[in-house]
C-alpha angles and dihedrals in degrees: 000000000000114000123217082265100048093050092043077069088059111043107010104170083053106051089042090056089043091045094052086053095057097046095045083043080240106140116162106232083226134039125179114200114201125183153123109278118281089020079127090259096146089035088059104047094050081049100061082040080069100050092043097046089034111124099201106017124187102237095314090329117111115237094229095217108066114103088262102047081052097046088052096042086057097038108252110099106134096219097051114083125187121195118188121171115287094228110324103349148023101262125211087247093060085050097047087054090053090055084042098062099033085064083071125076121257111274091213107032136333091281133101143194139179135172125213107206124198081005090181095067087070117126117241084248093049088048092051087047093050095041094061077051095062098037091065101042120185120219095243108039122095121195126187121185117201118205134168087191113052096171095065089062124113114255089221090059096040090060089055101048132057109248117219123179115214106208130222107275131250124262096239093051092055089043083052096052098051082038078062090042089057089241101161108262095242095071087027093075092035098042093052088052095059088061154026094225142071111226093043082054101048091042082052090047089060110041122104090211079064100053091039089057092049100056082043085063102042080051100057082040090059102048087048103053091043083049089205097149089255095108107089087045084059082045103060095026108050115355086062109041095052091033087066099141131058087235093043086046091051089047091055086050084057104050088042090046095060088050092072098029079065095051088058090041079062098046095055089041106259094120081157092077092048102129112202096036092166078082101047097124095049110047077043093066093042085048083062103046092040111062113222100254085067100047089058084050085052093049094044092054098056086045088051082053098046089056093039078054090078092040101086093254126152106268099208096053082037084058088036091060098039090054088053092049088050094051091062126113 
C-alpha cells in the first residue's frame, strides 16, 4: 500500500491540488486522471477514497488503519465501486448498475465513490448514460475517471469533470520502488531508466533476456575501447544474433548509449549518476584517456543510430558503421 507521502513523490503537482481540496472541504464531484500507464492513476485514486471514507484522517491524509481506510485498501468497501471495461470496452448496462446502486443510500455512511477505469473504452451509450449522471451530482458522490487517452473522451464529459494529468514519473522514483522490491542495484538504476513506468521496470529487472543484454553490451563496450580489431567479429557473432528485432536492437543502443553517458557523468564529477557502477573503475580509466569532446561524439553518433535505426537501414552495416565512429579517438 502507498501512503499520501510516497505517492507525493510520484505526482507531486496532483496530490498538492488534491490535498488543498480536502483541507478547504473543496472536492470537485468529478475528476478526470489522465496519464501515460504506471504514472500511480489508480494508486491515487484509491488513495483520495481513503481520505474521503477515513474516519479519523491526519490533516487531509487518511490514517490507513480505521475500518474504512482497510476495506478500501482489500477491495470490499461497499461504497466503493470500481468499474473497469467488461472485454474490450465499458458497456450501458455497467453504467446503468452504477446508477442502480447510487439510488440507494450509502451502506456506511451517506457518502459515496466510483471509478471509472480505461474510461475511454466506453461505449457512446455507456458515455450518454454516465453523462446524465454528472450533470445531477449528488453532494455526497464522488466520481474519478482514469484514461491513458484524453483525447477520446466526450466534450461533454471533459467540461464536467476536473481534469488532472498525471505526469510521467521520475527516474528515481521508478529506481526507489524496484530498490523496495529488492531488485540488485546494478539493473535498478538502468531499468528505470528504459521506462517511465514501474511494472515495466520491474518485468524488465527481472528478466534474464535483459541481463543477458546487458553483459552483451559491456561486452561491445569492452572490444571497442581495447581496439584490438576484435570489434566487427563481436558484432556479427554475438551483437546480431541476440539483437534480432528492431525493439530488441534500440534497446542495445540504449544500453550501449548510458555507458558512455556515464563516462562523461565522470568526467564533469557526478560519479553518483554513474549507471552501471559495477564498472566504475573501468569507464574511469577510459574518462581519463578519451577527452570530453569525443566522448560527445561518441555519444551523437549512438543517438544517429538510434534514429537511422527506423529508417529501414541495415542493421548490421547501421551497427558496422557505428562501431567505426566508437573506435575513434
Amino acid at each position: 500500500m502507498s501512503t499520501w507521502n510516497e505517492l507525493a513523490d510520484y505526482q507531486p503537482k496532483v496530490l498538492k491540488l488534491l490535498g488543498n481540496s480536502l483541507e478547504k472541504n473543496r472536492l470537485a464531484h468529478a475528476y478526470l486522471f489522465e496519464g501515460k500507464k504506471g504514472t500511480g492513476k489508480k494508486e491515487i485514486s484509491l488513495l483520495l477514497a481513503r481520505s474521503f471514507f477515513c474516519e479519523n484522517t491526519e490533516d487531509f491524509r487518511p490514517c490507513e488503519t480505521c475500518r474504512n481506510c482497510k476495506r478500501i485498501h482489500s477491495g470490499n468497501h461497499p461504497d466503493v465501486h470500481l468499474v473497469e471495461p467488461d472485454g474490450l470496452s465499458i458497456k450501458k448496462w455497467q453504467i446503468q448498475d452504477l446508477q442502480g446502486e447510487f439510488t440507494k443510500t450509502g451502506v456506511e455512511s451517506s457518502k459515496k465513490l466510483y471509478i471509472i477505469s480505461h474510461a475511454d473504452k466506453m461505449t457512446a451509450n455507456a458515455a450518454n448514460s454516465l453523462l446524465k449522471f454528472l450533470e445531477e451530482p449528488n453532494a455526497n458522490t464522488m466520481a474519478i475517471l482514469m484514461t491513458e487517452q484524453v483525447h477520446q473522451i466526450l466534450n461533454t464529459i471533459l467540461s464536467r469533470c476536473q481534469t488532472l494529468t498525471f505526469m510521467p514519473l521520475p527516474t528515481s522514483a521508478i529506481e526507489k520502488e524496484l530498490l523496495k522490491q529488492e531488485v540488485s542495484p546494478n539493473f535498478a538504476k538502468l531499468a528505470a531508466r528504459m521506462t517511465n513506468n514501474v511494472e515495466k521496470a520491474l518485468e524488465l529487472s527481472r528478466d534474464d533476456w535483459f541481463a543477458q543484454a546487458r553483459l552483451v553490451v559491456i561486452k561491445l563496450y569492452e572490444v571497442i575501447a581495447k581496439r584490438n580489431g576484435q570489434a566487427f567479429v563481436q558484432v556479427q557473432t554475438q551483437w546480431m544474433p541476440f539483437f534480432a528485432e528492431k525493439e530488441q536492437q534500440d534497446m542495445g543502443y540504449d544500453l550501449l548509449l548510458y555507458l558512455y553517458k556515464d563516462i562523461l557523468s565522470i568526467q564533469i564529477g557526478n560519479t553518483d549518476h554513474v549507471i552501471y557502477q559495477d564498472l566504475l573503475p573501468q569507464l574511469e580509466q577510459q574518462a581519463i584517456q578519451v577527452s570530453r569532446q569525443k566522448v560527445l561524439e561518441k555519444i551523437t553518433s549512438i543517438l544517429e543510430a538510434k534514429k537511422r535505426l527506423q529508417m529501414n537501414v541495415s542493421p548490421q552495416l547501421l551497427m558496422e558503421q557505428l562501431v567505426l565512429s566508437l573506435q575513434e579517438g
